[in-house]
MIGUNU-989766 format. One record per residue: x, z, y of N, C-alpha, C in turn. Coordinates in steps of 0.2 Angstrom, whole numbers, padded with zeros to 4 digits, always signed. Example, Ala and Ser with C-alpha at 12.3 -4.5 7.8 and 13.67 -1.06 7.14 Angstrom:
+0066+0039-0028+0062+0039-0022+0066+0039-0016;+0064+0035-0011+0068+0036-0005+0064+0039+0000;
This chain:
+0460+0556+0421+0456+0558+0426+0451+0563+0423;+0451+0571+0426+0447+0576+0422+0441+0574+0427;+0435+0579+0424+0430+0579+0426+0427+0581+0435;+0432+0584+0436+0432+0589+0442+0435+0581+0448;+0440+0578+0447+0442+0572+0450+0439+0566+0450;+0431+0566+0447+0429+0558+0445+0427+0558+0452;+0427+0552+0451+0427+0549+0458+0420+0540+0455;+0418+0541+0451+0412+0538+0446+0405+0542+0448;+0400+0541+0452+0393+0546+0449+0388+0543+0445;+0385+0545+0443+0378+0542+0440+0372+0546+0441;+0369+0543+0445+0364+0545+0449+0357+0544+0447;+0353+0548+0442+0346+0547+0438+0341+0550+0440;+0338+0549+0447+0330+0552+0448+0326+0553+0442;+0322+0559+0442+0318+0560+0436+0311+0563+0438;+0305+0560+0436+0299+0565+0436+0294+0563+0430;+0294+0568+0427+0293+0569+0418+0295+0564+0414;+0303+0564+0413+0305+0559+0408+0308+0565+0403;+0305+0569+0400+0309+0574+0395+0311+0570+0389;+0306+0564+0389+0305+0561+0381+0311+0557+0382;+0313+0556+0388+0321+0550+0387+0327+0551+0390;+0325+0555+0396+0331+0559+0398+0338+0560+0394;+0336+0564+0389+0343+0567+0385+0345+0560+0381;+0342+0555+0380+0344+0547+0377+0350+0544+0383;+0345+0545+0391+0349+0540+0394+0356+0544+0397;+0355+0552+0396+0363+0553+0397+0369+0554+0392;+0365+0556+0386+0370+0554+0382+0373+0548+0380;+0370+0541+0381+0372+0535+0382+0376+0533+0387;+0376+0538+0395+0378+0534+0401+0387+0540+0397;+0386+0547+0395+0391+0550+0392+0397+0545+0388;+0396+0541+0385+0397+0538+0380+0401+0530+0382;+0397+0529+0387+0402+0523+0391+0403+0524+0395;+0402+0530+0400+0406+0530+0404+0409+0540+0406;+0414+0540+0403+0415+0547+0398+0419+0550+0405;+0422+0544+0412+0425+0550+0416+0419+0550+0420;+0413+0548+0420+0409+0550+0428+0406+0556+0425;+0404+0558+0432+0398+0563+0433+0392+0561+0432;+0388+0564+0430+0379+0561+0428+0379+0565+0430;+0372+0566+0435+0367+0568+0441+0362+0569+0437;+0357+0571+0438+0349+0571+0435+0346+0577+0444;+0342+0573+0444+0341+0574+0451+0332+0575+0450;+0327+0581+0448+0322+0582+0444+0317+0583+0454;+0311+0579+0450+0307+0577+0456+0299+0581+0455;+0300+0588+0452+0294+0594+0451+0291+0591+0444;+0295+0590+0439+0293+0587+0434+0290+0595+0429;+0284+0592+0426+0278+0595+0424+0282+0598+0416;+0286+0595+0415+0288+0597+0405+0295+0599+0405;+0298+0597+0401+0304+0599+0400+0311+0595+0401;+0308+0591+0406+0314+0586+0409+0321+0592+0412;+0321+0596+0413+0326+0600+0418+0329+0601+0412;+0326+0603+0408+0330+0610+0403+0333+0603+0395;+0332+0597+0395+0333+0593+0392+0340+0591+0394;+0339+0589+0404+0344+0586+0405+0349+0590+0404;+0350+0598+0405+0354+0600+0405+0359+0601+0399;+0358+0603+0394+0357+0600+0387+0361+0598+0387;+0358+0593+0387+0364+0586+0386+0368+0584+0391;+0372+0590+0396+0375+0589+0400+0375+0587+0408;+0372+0585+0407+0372+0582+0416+0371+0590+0418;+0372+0587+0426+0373+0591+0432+0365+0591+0434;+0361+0595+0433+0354+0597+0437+0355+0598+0443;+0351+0596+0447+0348+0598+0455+0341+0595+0454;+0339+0599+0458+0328+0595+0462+0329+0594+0468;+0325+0591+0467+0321+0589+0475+0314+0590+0476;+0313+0595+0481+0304+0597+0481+0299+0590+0482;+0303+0587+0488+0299+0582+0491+0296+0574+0484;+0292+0578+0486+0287+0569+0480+0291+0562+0482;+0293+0560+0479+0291+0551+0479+0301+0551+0476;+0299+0546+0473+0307+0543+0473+0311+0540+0479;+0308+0537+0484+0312+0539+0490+0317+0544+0493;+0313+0549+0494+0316+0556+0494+0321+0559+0489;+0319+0557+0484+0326+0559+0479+0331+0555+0480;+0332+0549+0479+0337+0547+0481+0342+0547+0488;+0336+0548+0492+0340+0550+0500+0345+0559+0498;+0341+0561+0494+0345+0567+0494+0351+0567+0489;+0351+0561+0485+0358+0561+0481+0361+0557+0484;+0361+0555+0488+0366+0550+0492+0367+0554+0497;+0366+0560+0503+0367+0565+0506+0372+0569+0501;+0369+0570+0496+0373+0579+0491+0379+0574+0486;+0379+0568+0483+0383+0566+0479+0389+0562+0482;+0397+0566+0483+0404+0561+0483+0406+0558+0478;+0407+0552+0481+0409+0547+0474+0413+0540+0476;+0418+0537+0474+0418+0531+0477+0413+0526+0475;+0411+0526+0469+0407+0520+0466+0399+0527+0462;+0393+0522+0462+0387+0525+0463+0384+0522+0458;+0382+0523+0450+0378+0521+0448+0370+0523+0447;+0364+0520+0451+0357+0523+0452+0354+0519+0445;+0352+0524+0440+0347+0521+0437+0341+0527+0434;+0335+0522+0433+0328+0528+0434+0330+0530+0425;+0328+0535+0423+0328+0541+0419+0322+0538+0412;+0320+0532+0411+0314+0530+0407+0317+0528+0402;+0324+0526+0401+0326+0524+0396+0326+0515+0395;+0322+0514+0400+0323+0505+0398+0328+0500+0401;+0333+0505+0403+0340+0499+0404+0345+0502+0401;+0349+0496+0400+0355+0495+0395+0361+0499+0400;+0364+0505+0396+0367+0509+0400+0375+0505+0396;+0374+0502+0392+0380+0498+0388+0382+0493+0394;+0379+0492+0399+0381+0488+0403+0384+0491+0409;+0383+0496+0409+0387+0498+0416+0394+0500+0418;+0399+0499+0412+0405+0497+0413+0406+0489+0416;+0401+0485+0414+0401+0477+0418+0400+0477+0422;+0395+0482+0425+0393+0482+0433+0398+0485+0438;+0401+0491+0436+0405+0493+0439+0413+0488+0438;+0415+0484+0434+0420+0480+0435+0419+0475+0441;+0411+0472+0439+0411+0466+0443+0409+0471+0451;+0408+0476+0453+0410+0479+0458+0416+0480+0461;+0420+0483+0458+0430+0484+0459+0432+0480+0463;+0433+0473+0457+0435+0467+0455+0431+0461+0463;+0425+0462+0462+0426+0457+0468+0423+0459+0473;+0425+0466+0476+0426+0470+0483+0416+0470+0484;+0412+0471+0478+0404+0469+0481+0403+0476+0483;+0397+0478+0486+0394+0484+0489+0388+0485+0485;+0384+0481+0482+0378+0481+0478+0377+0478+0472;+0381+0480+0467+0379+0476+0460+0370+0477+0458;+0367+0472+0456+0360+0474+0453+0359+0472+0447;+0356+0475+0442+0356+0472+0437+0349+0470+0436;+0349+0464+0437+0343+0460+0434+0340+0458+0431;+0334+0463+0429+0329+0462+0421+0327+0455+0421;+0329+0455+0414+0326+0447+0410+0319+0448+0409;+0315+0448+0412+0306+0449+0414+0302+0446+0410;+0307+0439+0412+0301+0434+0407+0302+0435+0397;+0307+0437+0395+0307+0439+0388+0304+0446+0385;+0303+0449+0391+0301+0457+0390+0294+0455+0389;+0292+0456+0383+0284+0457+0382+0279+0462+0384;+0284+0470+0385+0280+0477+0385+0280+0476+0394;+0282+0473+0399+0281+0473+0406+0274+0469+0409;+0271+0471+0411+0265+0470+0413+0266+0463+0416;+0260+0460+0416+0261+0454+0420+0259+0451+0427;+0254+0458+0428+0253+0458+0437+0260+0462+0439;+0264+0465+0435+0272+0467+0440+0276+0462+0439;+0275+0459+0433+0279+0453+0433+0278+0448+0439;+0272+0445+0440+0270+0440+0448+0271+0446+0454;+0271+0452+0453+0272+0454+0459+0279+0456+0460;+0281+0456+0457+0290+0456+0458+0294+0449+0459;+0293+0443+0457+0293+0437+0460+0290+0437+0467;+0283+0440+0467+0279+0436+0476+0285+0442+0481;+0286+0446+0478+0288+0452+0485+0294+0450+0485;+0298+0448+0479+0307+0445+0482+0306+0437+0485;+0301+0434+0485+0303+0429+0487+0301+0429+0494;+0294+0435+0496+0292+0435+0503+0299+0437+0506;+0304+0443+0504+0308+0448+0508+0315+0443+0509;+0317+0437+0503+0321+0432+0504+0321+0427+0512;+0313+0426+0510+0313+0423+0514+0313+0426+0521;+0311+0429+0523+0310+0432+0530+0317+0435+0531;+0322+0439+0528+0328+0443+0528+0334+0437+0526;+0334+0433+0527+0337+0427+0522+0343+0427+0516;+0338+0433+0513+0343+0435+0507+0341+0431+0500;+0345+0433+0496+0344+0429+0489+0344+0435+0485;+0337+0437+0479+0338+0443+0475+0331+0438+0470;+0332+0441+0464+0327+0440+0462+0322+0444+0458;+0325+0450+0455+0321+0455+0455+0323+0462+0461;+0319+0462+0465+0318+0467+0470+0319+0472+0470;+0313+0473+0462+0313+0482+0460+0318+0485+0454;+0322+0482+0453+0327+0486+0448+0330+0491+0449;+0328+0494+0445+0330+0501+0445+0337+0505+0443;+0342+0500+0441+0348+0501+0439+0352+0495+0444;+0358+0500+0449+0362+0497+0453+0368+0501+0453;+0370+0497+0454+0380+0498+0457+0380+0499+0466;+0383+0504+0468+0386+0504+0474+0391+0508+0476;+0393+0502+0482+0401+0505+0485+0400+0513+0486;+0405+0518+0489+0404+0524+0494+0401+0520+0502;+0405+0514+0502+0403+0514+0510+0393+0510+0512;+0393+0510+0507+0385+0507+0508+0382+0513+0507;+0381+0517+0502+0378+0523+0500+0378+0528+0507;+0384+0529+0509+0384+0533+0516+0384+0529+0522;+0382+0522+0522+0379+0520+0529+0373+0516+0526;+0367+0518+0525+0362+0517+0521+0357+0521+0526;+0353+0522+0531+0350+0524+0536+0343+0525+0532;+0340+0527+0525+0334+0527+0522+0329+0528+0527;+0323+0527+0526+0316+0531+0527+0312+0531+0522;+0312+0525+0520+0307+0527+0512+0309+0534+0508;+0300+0533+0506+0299+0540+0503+0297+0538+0496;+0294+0531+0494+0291+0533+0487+0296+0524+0484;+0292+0523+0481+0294+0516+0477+0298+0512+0481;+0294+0510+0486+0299+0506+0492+0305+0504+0492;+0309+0509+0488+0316+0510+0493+0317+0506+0489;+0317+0502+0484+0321+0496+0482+0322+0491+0486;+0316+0491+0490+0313+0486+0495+0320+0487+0503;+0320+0493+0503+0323+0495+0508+0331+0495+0505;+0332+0494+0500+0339+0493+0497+0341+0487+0499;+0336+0481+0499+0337+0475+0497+0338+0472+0506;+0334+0474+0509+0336+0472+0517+0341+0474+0519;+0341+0481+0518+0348+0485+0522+0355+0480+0521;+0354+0477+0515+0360+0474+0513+0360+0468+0516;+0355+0464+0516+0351+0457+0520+0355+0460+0525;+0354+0463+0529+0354+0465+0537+0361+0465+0539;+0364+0469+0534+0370+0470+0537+0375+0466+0532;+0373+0459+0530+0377+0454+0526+0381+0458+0523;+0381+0464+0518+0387+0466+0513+0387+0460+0509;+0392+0460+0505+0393+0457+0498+0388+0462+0493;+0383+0457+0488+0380+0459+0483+0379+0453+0478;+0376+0456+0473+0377+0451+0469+0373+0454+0463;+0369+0449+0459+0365+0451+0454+0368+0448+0446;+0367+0453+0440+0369+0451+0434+0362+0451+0430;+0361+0447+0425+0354+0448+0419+0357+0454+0416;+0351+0457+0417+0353+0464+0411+0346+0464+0407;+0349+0467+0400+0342+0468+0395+0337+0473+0397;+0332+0472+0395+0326+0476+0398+0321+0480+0393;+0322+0487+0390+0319+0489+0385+0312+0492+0387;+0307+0491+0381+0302+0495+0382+0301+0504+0382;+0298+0506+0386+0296+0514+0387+0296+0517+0380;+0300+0524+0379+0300+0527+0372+0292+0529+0373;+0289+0530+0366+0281+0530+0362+0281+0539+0369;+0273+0538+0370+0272+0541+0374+0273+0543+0382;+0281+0540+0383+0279+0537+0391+0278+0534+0397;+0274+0536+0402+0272+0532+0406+0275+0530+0413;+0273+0522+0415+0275+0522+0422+0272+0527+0426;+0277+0527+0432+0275+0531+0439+0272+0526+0444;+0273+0520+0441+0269+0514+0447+0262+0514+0447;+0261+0515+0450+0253+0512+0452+0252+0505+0457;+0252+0501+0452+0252+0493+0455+0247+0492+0462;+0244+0494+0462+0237+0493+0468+0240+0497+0476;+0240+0505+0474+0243+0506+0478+0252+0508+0480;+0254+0507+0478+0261+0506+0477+0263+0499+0482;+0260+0495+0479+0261+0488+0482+0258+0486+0490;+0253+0490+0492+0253+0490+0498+0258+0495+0502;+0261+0501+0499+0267+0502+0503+0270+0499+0502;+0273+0494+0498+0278+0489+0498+0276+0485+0502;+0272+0484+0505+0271+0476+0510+0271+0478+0517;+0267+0484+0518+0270+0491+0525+0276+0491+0524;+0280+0492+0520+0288+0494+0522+0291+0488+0523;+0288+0481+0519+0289+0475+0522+0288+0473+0532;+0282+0473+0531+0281+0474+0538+0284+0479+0544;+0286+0485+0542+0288+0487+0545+0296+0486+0547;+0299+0482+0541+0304+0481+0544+0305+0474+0545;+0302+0468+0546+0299+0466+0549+0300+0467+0558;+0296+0473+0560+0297+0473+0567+0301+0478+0567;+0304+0481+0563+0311+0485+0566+0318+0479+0567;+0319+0473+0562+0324+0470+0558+0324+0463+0564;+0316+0460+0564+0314+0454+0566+0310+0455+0572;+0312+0458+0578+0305+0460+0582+0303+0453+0585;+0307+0448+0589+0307+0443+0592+0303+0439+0589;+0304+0438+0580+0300+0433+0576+0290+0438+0575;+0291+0441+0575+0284+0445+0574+0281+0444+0581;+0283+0447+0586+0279+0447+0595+0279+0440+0596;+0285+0436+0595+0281+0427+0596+0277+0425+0591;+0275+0428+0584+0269+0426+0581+0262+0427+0585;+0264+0436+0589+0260+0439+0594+0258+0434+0597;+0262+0431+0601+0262+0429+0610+0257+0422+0606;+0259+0418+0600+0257+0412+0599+0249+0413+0599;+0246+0419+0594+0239+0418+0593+0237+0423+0597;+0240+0424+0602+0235+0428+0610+0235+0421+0615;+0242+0417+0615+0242+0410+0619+0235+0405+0618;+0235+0404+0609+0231+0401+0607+0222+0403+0609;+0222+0409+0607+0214+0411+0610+0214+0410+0617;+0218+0413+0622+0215+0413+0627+0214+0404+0628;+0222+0399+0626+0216+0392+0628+0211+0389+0625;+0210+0394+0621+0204+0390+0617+0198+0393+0620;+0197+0398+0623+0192+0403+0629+0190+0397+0634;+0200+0396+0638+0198+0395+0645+0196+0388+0646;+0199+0383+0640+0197+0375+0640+0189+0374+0641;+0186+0376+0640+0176+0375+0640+0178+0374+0647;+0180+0379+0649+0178+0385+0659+0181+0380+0662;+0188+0378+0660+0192+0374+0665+0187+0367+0664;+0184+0365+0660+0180+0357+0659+0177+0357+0665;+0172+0362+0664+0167+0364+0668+0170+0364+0676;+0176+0367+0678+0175+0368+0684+0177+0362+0687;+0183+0358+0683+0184+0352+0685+0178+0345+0687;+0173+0345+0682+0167+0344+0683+0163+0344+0690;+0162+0352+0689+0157+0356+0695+0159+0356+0700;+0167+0359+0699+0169+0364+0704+0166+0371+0703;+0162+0373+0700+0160+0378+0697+0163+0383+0690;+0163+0390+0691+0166+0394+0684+0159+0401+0683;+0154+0394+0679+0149+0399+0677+0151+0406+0672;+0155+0406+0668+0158+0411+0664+0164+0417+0666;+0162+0419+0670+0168+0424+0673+0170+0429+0668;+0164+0433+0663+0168+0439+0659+0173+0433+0652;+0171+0427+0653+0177+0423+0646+0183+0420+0650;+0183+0419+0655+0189+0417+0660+0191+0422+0660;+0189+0430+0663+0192+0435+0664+0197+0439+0658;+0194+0438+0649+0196+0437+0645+0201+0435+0644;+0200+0427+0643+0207+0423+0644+0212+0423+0646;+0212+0425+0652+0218+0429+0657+0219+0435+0655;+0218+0440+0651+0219+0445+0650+0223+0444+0643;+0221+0440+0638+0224+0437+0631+0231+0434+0634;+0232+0429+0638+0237+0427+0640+0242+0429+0644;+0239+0435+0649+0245+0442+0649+0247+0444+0643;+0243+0447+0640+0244+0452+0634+0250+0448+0629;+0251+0439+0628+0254+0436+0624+0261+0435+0629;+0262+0435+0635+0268+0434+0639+0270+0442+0639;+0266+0450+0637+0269+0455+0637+0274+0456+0630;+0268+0453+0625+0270+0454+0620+0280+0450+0616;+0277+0444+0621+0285+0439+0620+0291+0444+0624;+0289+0447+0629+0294+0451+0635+0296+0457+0629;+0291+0461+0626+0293+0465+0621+0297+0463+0616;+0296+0456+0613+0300+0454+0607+0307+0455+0606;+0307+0451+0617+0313+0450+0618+0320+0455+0620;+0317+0463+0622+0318+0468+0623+0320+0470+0615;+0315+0472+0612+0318+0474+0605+0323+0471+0601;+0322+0465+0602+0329+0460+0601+0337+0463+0601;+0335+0463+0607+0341+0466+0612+0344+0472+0607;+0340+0478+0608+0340+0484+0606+0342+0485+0597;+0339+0478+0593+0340+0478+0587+0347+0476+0586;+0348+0472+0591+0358+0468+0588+0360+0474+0589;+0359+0476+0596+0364+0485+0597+0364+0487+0593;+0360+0488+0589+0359+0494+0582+0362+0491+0575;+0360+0485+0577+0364+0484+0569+0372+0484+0570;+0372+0482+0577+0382+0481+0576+0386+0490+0577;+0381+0494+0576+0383+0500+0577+0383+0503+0569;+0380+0501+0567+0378+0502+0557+0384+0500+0554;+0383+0492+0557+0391+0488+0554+0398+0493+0555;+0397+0494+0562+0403+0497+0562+0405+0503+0558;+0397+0508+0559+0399+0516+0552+0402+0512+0548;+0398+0507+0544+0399+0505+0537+0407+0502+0536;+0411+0501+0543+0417+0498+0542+0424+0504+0542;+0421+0508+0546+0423+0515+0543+0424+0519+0540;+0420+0518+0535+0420+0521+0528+0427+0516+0522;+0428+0517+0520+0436+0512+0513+0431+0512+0511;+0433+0505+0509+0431+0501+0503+0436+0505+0497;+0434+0503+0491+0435+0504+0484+0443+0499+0484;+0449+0500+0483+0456+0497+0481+0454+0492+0478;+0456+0484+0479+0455+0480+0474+0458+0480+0468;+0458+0476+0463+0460+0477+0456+0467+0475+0456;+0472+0476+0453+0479+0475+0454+0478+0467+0446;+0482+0465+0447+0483+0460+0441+0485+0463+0431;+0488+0469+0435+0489+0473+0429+0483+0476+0426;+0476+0478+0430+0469+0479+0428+0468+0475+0423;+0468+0468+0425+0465+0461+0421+0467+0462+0414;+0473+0465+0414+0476+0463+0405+0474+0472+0401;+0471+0474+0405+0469+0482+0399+0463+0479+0395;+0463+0482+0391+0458+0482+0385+0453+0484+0389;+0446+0480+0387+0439+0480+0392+0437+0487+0392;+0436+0492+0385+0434+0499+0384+0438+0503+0388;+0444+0502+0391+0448+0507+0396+0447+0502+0401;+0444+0498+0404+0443+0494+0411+0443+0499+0417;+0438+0500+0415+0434+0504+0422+0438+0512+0423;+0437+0517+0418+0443+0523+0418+0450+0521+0421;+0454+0517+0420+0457+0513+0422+0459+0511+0430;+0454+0507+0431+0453+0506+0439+0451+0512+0442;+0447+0516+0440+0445+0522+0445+0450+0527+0445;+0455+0528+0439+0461+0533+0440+0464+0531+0446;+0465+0522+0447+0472+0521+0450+0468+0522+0460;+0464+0524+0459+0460+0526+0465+0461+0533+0469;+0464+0536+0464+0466+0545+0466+0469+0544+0470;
């Protein structure tokens, strides 16, 4: 399989990694010698452009800021049947991503992740440490998916997810927006432990914990009522139901009593909260509607698009270092 015919990408968003760049594509070169490596530069300030190229990959930029928008652009500009995304810092094991892309082939998944071992990484902070645990369990829970690190930055994916992947996120998010999309439209994914190294001497995250992480709770929320409208407007309807009886109960005591309604602007209120909580349920249930339409409209792009050939039985017995070259020839 020449270079021209791979049908393997590897997809590396960059903004000022010069110090690891040239490490992490001569490594991805090295295991995995039929893909294409991408370097996809994000107005980086040093010599990230002229390093990656160098060492071979294929340059392009993207003007627009955030890692959302880089990666919406290399999934728009990169064909490929299988996608490997990982960030440009140098602290994942590129040794490992003949294992990721096997266990993609092999059991038809749409999302392989590789999941940092957190707890043994000493050099990871440890407010991202708790906040990578509370935001996979909050997004678990509501999307009723199962992941355990959220924000990993090295993934496996089909053709057919990467071209029915509807993005909006612009910055850090889009892990978060990875992990529903998948929730949402029940693909096959599946997580592996992967080693987790520290930053080469000199450089720095691009995360900013504080703000970063209230866009990660917006993009939660907001998909939320794009995903779950019905369950959001009945928490609506509940704490508008509940104010207005808790207004109108005094008023009704009283009239029952008197026969009199000394309070008319708190009566007038409580009727007013109590429409607003039977508009808000009429909405829920509207958007409801509008949402199934749209997801069974996604499933079907995404059905549209081939899957990756399953593994033939004669895959099984090649020697592990030709596995994957292997599998992906027999895909031409």
């Amino acid at each position: 399989m020449n270079k021209q015919s791979s049908k393997i990408a590897v997809l590396i968003p960059c903004y000022n990694e010069a110090r690891s760049i040239g490490r992490v594509v001569s490594t991805f070169q090295k295991f995995l010698p039929a893909a294409d490596i991408y370097v996809y530069d994000n107005n980086s300030k040093d010599r990230t452009i002229e390093i990656a190229r160098l060492a071979g990959a294929i340059v392009r930029s993207e003007t627009r800021q955030g890692k959302g928008n880089v990666v919406r652009r290399m999934f728009a500009d990169v064909e490929a049947d299988v996608y490997v995304l990982i960030d440009g810092d140098g602290t994942y094991d590129a040794a490992q991503a003949p294992e990721l892309i096997e266990k993609l082939v092999t059991g038809q998944y749409d999302m392989v992740t590789a999941a940092r071992d957190l707890e043994n990484c000493k050099n990871y902070r440890r407010s991202h440490f708790l906040g990578t645990i509370a935001f996979s369990n909050i997004v678990n829970n509501i999307f009723h998916g199962h992941c355990e690190d959220m924000f990993s930055g090295y993934r496996v994916f089909s053709r057919r997810f990467v071209k029915s992947f509807p993005q909006i996120s612009q910055g850090f998010e889009i892990e978060t927006e990875l992990n529903i999309h998948a929730f949402e439209l029940q693909v096959k994914t599946i997580e592996i432990k992967s080693r987790y190294s520290e930053r080469v001497p000199g450089s720095e995250s691009k995360l900013r914990s504080i703000q970063d992480g209230f866009k990660i709770l917006w993009t939660i929320l907001l998909f939320v009522k794009e995903e779950r409208p019905l369950s959001l407007f009945s928490i609506i309807f509940a704490i508008l139901a509940a104010s207005s009886i808790g207004l109108a109960s005094p008023i009704l005591f009283t009239y029952f009593e008197t026969g009199l309604v000394p309070r008319f602007p708190t009566a007038i209120l409580a009727s007013a909260l109590m429409v607003l909580g039977f508009l808000s349920l009429t909405v829920g249930f509207v958007l409801s509607s509008v949402t199934t339409a749209r997801r069974e409209i996604k499933r079907l792009f995404y059905l549209s698009i081939p899957a990756v050939n399953p593994v033939t039985a004669n895959f099984l017995n090649i020697d592990k270092t030709n596995k994957v070259k292997q599998v992906m020839s027999s895909q031409k």
